[in-house]
C-alpha positions as CSV (number, residue, x, y, z in Angstrom):
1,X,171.4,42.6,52.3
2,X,168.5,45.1,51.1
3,X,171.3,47.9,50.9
4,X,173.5,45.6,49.0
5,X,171.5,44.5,46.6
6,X,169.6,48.1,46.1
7,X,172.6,50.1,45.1
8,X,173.2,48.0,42.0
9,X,170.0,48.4,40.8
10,X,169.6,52.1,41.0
11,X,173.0,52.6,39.0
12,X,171.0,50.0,36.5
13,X,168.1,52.3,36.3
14,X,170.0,55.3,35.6
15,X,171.9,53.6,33.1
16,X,168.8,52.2,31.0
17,X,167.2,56.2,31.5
18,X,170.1,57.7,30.2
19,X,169.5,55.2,27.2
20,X,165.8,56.3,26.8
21,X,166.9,60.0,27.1
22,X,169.1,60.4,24.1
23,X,166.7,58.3,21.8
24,X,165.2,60.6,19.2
25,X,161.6,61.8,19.6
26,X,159.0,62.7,17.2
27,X,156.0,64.3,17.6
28,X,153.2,63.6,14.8
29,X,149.1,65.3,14.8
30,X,146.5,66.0,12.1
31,X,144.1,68.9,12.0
32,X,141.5,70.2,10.0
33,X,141.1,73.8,9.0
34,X,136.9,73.8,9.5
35,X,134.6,71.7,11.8
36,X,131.7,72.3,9.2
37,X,131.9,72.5,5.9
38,X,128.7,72.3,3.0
39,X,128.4,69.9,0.5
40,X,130.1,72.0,-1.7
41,X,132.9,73.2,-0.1
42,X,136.3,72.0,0.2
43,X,138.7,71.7,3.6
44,X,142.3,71.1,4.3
45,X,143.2,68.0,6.2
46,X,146.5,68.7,8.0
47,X,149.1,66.1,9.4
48,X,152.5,67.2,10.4
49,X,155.5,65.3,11.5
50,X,158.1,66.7,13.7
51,X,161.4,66.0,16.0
52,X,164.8,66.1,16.7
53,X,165.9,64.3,13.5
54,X,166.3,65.2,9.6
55,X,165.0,61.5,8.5
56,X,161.3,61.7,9.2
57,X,159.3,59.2,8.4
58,X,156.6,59.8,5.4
59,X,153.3,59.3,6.1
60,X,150.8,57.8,3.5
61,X,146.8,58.6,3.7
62,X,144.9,55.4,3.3
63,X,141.9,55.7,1.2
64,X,139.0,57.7,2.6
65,X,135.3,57.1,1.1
66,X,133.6,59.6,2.4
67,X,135.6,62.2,0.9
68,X,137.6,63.1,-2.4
69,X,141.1,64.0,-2.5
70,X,141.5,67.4,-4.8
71,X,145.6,67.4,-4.2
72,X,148.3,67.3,-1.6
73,X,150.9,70.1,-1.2
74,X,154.0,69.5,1.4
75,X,156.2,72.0,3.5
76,X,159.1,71.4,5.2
77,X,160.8,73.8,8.3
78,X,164.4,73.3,10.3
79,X,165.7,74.6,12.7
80,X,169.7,74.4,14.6
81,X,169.5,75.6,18.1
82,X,173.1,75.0,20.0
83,X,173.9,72.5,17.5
84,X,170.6,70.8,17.9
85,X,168.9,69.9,14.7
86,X,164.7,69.4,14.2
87,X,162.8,69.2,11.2
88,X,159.3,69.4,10.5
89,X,157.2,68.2,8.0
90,X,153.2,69.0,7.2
91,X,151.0,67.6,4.5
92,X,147.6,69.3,3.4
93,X,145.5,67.8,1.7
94,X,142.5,69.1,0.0
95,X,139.3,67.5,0.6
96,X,135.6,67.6,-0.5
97,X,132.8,65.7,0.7
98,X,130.6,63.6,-0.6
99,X,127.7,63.1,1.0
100,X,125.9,64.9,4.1
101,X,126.2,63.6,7.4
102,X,129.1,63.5,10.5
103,X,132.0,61.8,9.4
104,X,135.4,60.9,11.5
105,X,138.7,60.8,9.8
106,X,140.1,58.2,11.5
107,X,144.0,58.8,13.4
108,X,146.9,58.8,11.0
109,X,149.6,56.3,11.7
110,X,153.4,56.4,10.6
111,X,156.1,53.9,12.1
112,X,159.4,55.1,13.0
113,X,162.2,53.0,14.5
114,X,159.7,50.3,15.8
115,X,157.3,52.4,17.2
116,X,154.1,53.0,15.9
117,X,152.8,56.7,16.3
118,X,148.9,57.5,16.1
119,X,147.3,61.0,16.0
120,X,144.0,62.2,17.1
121,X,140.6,61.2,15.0
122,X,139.2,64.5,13.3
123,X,135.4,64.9,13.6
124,X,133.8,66.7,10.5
125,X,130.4,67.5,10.0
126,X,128.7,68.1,6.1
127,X,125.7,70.5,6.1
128,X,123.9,70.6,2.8
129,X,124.8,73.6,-0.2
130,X,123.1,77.2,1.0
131,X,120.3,78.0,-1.1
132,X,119.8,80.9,-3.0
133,X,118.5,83.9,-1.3
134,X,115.1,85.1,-2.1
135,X,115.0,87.6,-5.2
136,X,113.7,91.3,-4.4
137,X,110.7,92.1,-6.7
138,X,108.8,95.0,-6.7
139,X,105.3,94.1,-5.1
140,X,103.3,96.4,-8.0
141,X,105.3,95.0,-11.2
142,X,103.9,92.0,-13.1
143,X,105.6,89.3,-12.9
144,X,105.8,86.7,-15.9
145,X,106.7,82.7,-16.0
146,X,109.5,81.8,-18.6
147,X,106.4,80.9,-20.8
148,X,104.9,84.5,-21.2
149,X,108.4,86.0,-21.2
150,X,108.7,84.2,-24.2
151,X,105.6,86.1,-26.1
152,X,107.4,89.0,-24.5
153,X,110.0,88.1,-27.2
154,X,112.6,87.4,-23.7
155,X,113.0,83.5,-22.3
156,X,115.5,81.6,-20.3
157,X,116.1,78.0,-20.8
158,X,118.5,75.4,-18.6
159,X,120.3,72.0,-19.8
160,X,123.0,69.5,-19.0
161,X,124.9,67.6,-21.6
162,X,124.1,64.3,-19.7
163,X,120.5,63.0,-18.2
164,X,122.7,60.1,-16.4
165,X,126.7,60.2,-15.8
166,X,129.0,58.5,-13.1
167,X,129.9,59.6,-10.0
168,X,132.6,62.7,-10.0
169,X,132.4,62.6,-14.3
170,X,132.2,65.9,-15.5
171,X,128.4,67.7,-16.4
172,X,128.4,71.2,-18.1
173,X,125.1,73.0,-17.1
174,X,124.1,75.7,-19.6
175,X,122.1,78.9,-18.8
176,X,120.8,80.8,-21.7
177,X,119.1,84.2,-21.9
178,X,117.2,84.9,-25.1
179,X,116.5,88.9,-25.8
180,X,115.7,91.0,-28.5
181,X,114.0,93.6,-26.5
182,X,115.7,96.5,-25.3
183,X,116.4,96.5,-21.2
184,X,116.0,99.3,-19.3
185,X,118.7,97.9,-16.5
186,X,121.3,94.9,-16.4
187,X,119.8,91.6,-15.4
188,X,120.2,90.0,-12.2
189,X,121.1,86.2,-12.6
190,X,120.4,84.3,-9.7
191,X,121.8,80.7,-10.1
192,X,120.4,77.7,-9.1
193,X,121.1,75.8,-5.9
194,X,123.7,72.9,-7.1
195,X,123.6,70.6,-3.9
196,X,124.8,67.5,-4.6
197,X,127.3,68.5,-7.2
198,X,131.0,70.0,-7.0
199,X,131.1,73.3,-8.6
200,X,134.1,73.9,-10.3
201,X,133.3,77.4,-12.0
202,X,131.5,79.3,-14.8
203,X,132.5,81.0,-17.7
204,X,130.7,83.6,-20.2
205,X,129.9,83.7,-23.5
206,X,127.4,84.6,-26.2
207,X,126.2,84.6,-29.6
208,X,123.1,85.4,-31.9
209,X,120.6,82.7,-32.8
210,X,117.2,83.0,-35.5
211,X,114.3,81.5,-34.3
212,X,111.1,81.7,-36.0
213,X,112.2,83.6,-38.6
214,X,112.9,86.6,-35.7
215,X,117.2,87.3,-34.4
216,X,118.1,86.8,-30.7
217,X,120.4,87.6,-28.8
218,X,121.6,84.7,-27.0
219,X,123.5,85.1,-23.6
220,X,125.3,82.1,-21.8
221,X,126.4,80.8,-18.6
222,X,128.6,78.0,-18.8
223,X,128.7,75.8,-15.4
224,X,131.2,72.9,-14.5
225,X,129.7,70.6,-12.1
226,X,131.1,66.9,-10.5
227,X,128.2,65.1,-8.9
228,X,129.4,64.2,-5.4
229,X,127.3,60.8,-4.7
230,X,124.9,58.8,-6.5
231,X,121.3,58.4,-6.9
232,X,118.7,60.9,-8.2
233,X,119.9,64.5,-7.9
234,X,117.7,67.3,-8.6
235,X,118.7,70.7,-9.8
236,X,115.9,73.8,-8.8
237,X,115.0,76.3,-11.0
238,X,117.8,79.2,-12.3
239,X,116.0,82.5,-12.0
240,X,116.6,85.8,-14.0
241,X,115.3,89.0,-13.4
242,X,114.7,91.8,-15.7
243,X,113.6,95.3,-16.8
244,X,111.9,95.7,-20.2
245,X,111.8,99.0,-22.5
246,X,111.5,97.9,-25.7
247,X,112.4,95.7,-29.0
248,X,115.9,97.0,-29.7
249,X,119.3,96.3,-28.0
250,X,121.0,99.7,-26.5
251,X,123.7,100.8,-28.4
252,X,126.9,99.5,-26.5
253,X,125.5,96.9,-24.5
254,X,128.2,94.4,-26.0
255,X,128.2,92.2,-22.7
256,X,125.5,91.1,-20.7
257,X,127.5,89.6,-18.1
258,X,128.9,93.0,-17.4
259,X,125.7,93.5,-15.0
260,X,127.8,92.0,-11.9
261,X,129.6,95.6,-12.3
262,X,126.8,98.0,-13.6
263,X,123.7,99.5,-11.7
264,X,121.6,99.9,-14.5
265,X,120.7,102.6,-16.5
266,X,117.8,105.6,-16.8
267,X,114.5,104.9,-17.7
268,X,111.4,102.7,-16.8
269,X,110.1,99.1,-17.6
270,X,108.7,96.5,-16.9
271,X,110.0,94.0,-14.5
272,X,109.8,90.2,-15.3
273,X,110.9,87.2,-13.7
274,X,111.7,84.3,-15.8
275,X,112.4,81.3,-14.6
276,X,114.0,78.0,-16.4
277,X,112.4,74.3,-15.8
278,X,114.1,71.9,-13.0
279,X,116.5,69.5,-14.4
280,X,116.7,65.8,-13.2
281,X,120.5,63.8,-13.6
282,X,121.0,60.2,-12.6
283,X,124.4,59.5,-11.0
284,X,125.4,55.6,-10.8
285,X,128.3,54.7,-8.9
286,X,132.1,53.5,-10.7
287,X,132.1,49.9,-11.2
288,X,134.1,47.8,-8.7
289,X,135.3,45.0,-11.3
290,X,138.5,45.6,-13.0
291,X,139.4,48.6,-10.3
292,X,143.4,49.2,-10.0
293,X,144.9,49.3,-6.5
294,X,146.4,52.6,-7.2
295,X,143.1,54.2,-8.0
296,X,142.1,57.6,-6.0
297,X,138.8,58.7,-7.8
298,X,140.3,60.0,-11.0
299,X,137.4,59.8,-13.7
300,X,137.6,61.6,-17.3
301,X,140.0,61.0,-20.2
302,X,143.4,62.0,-19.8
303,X,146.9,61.8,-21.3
304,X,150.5,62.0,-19.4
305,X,153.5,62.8,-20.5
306,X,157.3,63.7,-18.7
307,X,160.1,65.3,-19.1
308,X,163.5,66.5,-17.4
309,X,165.3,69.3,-17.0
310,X,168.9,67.8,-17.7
311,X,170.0,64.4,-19.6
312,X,173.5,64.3,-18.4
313,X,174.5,65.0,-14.8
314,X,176.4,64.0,-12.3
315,X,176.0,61.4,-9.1
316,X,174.0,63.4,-6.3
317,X,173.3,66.1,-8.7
318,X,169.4,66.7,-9.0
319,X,167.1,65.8,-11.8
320,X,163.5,67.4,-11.9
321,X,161.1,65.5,-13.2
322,X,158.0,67.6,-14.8
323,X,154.9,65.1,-15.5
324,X,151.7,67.2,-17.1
325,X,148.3,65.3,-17.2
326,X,145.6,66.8,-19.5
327,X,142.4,65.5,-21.1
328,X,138.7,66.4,-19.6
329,X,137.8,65.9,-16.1
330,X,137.9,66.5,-12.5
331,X,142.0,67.9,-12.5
332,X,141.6,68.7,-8.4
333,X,140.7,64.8,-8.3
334,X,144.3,63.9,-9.5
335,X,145.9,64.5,-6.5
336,X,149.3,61.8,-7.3
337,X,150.8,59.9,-9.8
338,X,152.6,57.0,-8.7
339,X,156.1,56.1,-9.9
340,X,158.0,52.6,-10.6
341,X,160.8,50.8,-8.7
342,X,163.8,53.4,-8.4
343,X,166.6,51.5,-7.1
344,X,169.6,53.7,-8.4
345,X,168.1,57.0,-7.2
346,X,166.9,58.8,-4.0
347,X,163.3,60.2,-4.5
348,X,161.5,63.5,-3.0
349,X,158.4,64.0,-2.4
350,X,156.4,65.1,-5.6
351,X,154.1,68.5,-5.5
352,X,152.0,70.2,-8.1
353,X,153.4,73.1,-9.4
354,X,150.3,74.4,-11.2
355,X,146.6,73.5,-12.2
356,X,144.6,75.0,-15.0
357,X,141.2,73.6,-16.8
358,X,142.4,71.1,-18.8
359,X,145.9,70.4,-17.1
360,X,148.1,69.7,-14.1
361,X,151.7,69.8,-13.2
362,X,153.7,67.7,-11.0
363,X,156.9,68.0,-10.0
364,X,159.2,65.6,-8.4
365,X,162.8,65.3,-7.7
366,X,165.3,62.9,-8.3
367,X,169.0,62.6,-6.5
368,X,170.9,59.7,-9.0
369,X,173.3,57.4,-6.3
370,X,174.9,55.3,-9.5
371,X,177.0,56.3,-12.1
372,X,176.3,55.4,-16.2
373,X,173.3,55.2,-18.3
374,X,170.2,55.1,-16.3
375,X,166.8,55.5,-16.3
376,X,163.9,57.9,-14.2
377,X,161.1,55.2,-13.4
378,X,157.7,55.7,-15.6
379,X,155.3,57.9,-14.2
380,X,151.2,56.2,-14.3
381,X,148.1,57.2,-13.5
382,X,144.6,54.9,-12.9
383,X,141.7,56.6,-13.9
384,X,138.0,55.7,-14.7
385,X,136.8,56.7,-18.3
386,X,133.3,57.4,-18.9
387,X,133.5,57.2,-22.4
388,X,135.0,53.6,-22.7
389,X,133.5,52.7,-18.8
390,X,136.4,51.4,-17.9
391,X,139.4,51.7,-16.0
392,X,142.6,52.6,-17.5
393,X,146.1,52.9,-16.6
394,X,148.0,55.4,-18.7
395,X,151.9,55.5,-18.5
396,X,154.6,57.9,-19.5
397,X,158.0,56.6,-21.0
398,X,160.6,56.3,-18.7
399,X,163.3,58.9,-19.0
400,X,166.9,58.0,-19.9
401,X,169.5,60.2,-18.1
402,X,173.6,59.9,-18.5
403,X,175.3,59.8,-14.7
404,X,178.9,60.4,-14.9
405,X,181.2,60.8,-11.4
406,X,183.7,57.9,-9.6
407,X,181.3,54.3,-10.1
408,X,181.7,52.2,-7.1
409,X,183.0,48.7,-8.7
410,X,185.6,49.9,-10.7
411,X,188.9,48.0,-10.6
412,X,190.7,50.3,-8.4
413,X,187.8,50.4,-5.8
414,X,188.5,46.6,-5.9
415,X,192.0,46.6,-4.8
416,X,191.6,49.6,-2.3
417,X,189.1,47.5,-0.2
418,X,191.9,44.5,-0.4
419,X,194.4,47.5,1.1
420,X,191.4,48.1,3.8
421,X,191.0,44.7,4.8
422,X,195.6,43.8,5.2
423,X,195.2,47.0,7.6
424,X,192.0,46.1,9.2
425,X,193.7,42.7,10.4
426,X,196.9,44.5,11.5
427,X,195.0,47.0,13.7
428,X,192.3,44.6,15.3
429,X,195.0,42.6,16.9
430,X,192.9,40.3,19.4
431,X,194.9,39.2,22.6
432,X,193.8,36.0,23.8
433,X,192.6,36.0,27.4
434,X,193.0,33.0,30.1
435,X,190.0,31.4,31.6
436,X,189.2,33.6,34.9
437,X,188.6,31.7,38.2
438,X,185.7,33.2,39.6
439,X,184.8,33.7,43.4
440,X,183.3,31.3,45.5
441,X,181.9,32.9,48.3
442,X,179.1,34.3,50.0
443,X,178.1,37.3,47.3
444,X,177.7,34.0,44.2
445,X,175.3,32.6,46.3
446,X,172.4,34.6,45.7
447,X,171.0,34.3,42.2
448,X,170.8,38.0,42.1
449,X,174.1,38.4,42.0
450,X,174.5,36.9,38.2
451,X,171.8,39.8,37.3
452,X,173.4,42.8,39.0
453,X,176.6,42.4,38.6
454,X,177.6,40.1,34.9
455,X,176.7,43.1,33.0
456,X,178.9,45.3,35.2
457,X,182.0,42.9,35.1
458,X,181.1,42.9,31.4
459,X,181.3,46.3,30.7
460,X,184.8,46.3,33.2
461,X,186.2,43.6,30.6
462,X,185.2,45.6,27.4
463,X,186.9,48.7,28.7
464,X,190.0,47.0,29.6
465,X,189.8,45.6,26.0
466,X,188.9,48.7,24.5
467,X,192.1,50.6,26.5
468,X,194.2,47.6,25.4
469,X,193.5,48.3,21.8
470,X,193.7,52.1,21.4
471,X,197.2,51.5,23.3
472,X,198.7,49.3,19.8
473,X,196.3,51.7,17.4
474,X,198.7,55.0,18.9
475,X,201.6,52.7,18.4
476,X,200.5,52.7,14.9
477,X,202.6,54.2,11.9
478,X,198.8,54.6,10.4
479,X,197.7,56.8,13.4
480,X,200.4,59.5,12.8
481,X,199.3,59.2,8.7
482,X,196.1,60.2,10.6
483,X,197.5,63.1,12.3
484,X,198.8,64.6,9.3
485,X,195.7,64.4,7.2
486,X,193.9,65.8,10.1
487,X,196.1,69.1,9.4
488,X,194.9,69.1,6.3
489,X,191.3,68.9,7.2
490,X,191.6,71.5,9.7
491,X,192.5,73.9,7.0
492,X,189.1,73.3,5.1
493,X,187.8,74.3,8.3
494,X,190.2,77.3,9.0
495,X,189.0,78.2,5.1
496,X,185.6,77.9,5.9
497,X,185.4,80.2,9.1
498,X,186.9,82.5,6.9
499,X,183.9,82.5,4.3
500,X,181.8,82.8,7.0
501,X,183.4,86.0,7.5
502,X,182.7,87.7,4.2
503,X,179.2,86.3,4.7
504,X,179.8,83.8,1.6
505,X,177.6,81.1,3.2
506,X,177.6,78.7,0.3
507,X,181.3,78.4,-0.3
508,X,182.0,77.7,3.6
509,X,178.6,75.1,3.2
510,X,180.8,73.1,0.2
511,X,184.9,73.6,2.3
512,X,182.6,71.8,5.7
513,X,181.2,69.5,3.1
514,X,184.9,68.6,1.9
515,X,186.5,68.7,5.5
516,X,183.8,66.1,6.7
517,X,184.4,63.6,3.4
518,X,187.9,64.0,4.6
519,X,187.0,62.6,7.7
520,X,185.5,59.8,6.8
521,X,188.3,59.5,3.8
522,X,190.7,59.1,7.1
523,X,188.6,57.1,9.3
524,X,188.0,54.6,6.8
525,X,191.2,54.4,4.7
526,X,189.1,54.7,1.5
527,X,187.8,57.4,-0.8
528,X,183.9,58.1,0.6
529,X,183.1,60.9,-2.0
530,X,180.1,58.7,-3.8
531,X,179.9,56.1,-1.7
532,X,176.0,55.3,-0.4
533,X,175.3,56.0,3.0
534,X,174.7,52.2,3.8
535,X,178.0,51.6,2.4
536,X,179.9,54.9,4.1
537,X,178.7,52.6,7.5
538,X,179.5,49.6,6.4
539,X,183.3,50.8,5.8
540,X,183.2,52.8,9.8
541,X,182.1,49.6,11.3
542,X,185.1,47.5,9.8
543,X,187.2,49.8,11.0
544,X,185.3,49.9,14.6
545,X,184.4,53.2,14.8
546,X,181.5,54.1,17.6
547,X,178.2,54.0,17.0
548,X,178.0,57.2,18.3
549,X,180.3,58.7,15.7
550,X,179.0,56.9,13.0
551,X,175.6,58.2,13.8
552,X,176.9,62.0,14.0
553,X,178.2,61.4,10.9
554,X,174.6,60.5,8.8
555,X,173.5,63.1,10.6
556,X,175.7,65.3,9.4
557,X,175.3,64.2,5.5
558,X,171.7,64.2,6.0
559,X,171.9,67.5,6.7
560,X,174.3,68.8,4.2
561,X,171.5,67.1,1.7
562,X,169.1,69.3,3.2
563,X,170.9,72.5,2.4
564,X,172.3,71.7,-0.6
565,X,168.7,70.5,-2.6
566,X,166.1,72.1,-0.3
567,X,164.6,75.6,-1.0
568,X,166.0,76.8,2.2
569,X,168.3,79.8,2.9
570,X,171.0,79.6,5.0
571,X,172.0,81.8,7.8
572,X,175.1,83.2,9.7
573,X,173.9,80.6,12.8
574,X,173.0,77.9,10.6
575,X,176.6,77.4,9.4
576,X,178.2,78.2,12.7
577,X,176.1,75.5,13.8
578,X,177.6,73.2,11.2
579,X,181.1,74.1,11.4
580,X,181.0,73.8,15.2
581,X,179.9,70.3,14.6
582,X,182.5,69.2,12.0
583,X,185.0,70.5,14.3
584,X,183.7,68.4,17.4
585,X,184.0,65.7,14.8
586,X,187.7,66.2,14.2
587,X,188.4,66.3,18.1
588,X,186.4,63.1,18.8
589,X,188.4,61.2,15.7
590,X,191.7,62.0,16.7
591,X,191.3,60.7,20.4
């Protein structure tokens, strides 16, 4: 009875394994490029997404407090190996800390047919800013506070445009160097330590200034900082050291901050440290009233506009959107801008193109699905402004665009799916089967039995049914219409290897593209050029085409999609690849 019974179940187990193995698998991590990091450095948080499939999910960072979100670039890889396709996708994202201390980005987590996919938890450890090293001074040479330099008719002073600010709004620290004494070498600037704060660059610049009746020379360094936390923060002392001669400026010396490139010149002086007061800044923390739910840390004033590249196109033809923020504040901060409902269109995945002082540039890609007058979704961004401390939400107007090519509720789509659904009752004739008279003996005893072997007997009837019905569909006078378009289709595909041939890779990439909408035309006794791929299903199922097919076939136009609006270049195996898989296609439809 053991023997009986264990047969059964092993061909069960099989079965259900042979299920599991030809499900598609992803594999998804996240990484970090350093372990350590200061408080004023910057690292790049790393998830990628990878398998045997060309519809990845996308995966959305939650909110992190700990850390600020600069921007967010996205790169994309395939790869056909003997007809098998796999895609990957990564995601960095740029991140600065705010505060000292061991922090754990918690596991990213996408969903993808049911599942739920987790990565592993990134540890990350914030050290505070390196000080500034020690300044070499010769032991014999006096050395004078800022105070006495200023007798010595050469000072330093330090200041910040704001003695209290909010969290990541932007502070301008200003170094100034008042001369008019001749030097016998180029100073050496040694900055202050700016722990605490995100440093976001300096720039020159320098003009002449009376005081007391007696012309100066006035040289600047301009410093952009974001404070990073809030409390009391506490800038040291910026240092400059110097070599006196006397009370005129050497001829040429037009630019002081030329000293990061110049040794210094002949001659003897005096050398003199002067040294600028501390500076105290309050930073208080963005309010939590009135915060929008698509706010990422964004604080300044900005403006946002958009544009396309094209008003008039046609269906599946791309549209690039350009959307430029501007105004004054923390641009690495912006790192998204979020988009309204798009219903009519298929959206990529939006980068930034560039990033200058005052600016940034996003990019994002739209594929229009309907035909006629529609419109790109606004583009908004939330923001914090310190000016009117509150929160905004800014919007650009939403884009009107003309989409011409076949609409899909015209009058003649109308009666063709009347045509499809005569010929779908004439093929799916359904022969009525007598009740069956089942067994009585020894094997229906056993409750087992009803476990083991209904499915099998179930899977016996299909079959028959299935044999039954492709017997009346040969029978046809629609099957040999079939045949005779499938000539047809076999010389795209006879055109294509061709191409391939001369190396014209794009021309054989559109004749596949044709042969395969031919299929489908075929198949489904309807034109398929703009239909949706929900609706180029919808039309295979009525006409009970395998889910196996129909499967190979979104597969297919998924990856013609890739090739035809991703920056990849295609390759003599890449198309091989494809055109061996249209032709599989022909064979399995004509069975």
């Amino acid at each position: 009875m053991l023997k009986k019974i264990l047969l059964p179940v092993i061909l069960l187990l099989l079965l259900f394994t042979s299920v599991l193995a030809s499900a598609e698998t992803i594999y998804f991590k996240a990484s970090a490029n350093k372990k350590t990091v200061t408080l004023s450095e910057s690292f790049i948080y790393s998830v990628t997404v990878s398998g045997d499939s060309t519809n990845l999910p996308e995966y959305k960072m939650d909110a992190m407090p700990e850390f600020n979100r600069f921007g967010t670039t996205v790169s994309r890889s395939i790869s056909v190996v003997t007809g098998k396709t796999s895609m990957s996708v990564t995601r960095d994202y740029t991140l600065g800390p705010k505060k000292i201390g061991k922090f754990t980005i918690p596991p990213a987590k996408i969903t993808f047919k049911g599942k739920t996919y987790l990565t592993e938890s990134v540890e990350i450890e914030v050290t505070p800013a390196q000080s500034v090293k020690s300044i070499p001074v010769v032991a014999n040479r006096r050395q004078l506070s800022s105070q006495n330099a200023a007798a010595g008719k050469a000072f330093v002073k330090a200041s910040i445009n704001k003695k209290t600010a909010y969290e990541n709004e932007k502070l301008v620290y200003k170094f100034s160097f008042y001369t008019n004494v001749d030097l016998v070498s180029n100073p050496e600037y040694y900055p202050p330590d700016f722990s605490g704060f995100w440093n976001d660059g300096s720039k020159p610049k320098n003009h002449f200034e009376v005081i007391d009746g007696s012309n100066y020379r006035v040289d600047e360094i301009e410093t952009t900082l974001y404070p990073v936390g809030t409390g009391l923060k506490r800038i040291l002392p910026a240092k400059l050291k110097i070599d006196l001669m006397n009370f005129s400026l050497p001829s040429g010396m037009n630019d002081f901050f030329s000293f990061f490139a110049d040794n210094g010149c002949a001659g003897d002086g005096e050398t003199k440290i002067l040294e600028t007061e501390s500076l105290e800044i309050k930073i208080i923390p963005l309010p939590k009233d009135g915060k929008p739910a698509d706010f990422y840390g964004a604080t300044g004033d900005f403006e946002i506009k958009a544009v396309v590249d094209k008003k008039d196109v046609r269906i599946n033809e791309p549209v690039t959107l350009t959307v430029t923020v501007s105004g004054s504040g923390n641009m690495k901060s912006i790192s998204d801008i979020n988009f309204g409902v798009y219903n009519d269109f298929k959206k990529y995945d939006t980068i930034v193109e560039s990033t200058s002082g005052n600016s940034k540039k996003f990019k994002t890609i739209f594929i229009p699905l309907v035909s006629g007058e529609k419109e790109i979704p606004a583009a908004s961004l939330s923001f914090f402004s310190p000016l009117k401390k509150q929160y905004e939400t800014i919007k650009t107007s939403s884009q009107k665009i003309i989409v011409s090519g076949m609409s899909l509720h015209t009058e003649e789509n109308v009666e063709d799916k009347l045509k499809i659904d005569i010929m779908h009752k004439d093929i799916n004739y359904n022969k009525r089967i007598k009740t069956l008279k089942l067994y009585r003996g020894y094997l229906i005893e056993k409750p087992v039995f009803y476990l083991i072997f209904v499915p099998f007997i179930m899977l016996f009837i299909l079959s028959v049914c299935y044999a039954v019905y492709m017997r009346r569909v040969s029978r046809n006078p629609f099957k040999k219409l079939k045949t005779l378009s499938f000539a047809e289709v076999q010389k795209l595909v006879k055109e294509a290897e061709n191409r391939i041939s001369e190396n014209n890779f794009e021309a054989s990439l559109d004749l596949l593209y044709q042969a395969l909408i031919e299929i489908i035309n075929i198949e489904t006794g309807t034109k398929s050029d703009n239909l949706q791929k929900n609706q180029i299903i919808g039309n295979l199922r009525k006409k009970n085409a395998d889910d196996e097919k129909i499967i190979e076939i979104i597969k297919m136009l998924e990856r013609f999609d890739f090739y035809k609006f991703a920056s990849v270049n295609l390759d003599k195996d890449s198309i091989n690849a494809l055109l061996i898989n249209v032709e599989t296609l022909i064979l399995s439809f004509k069975k």
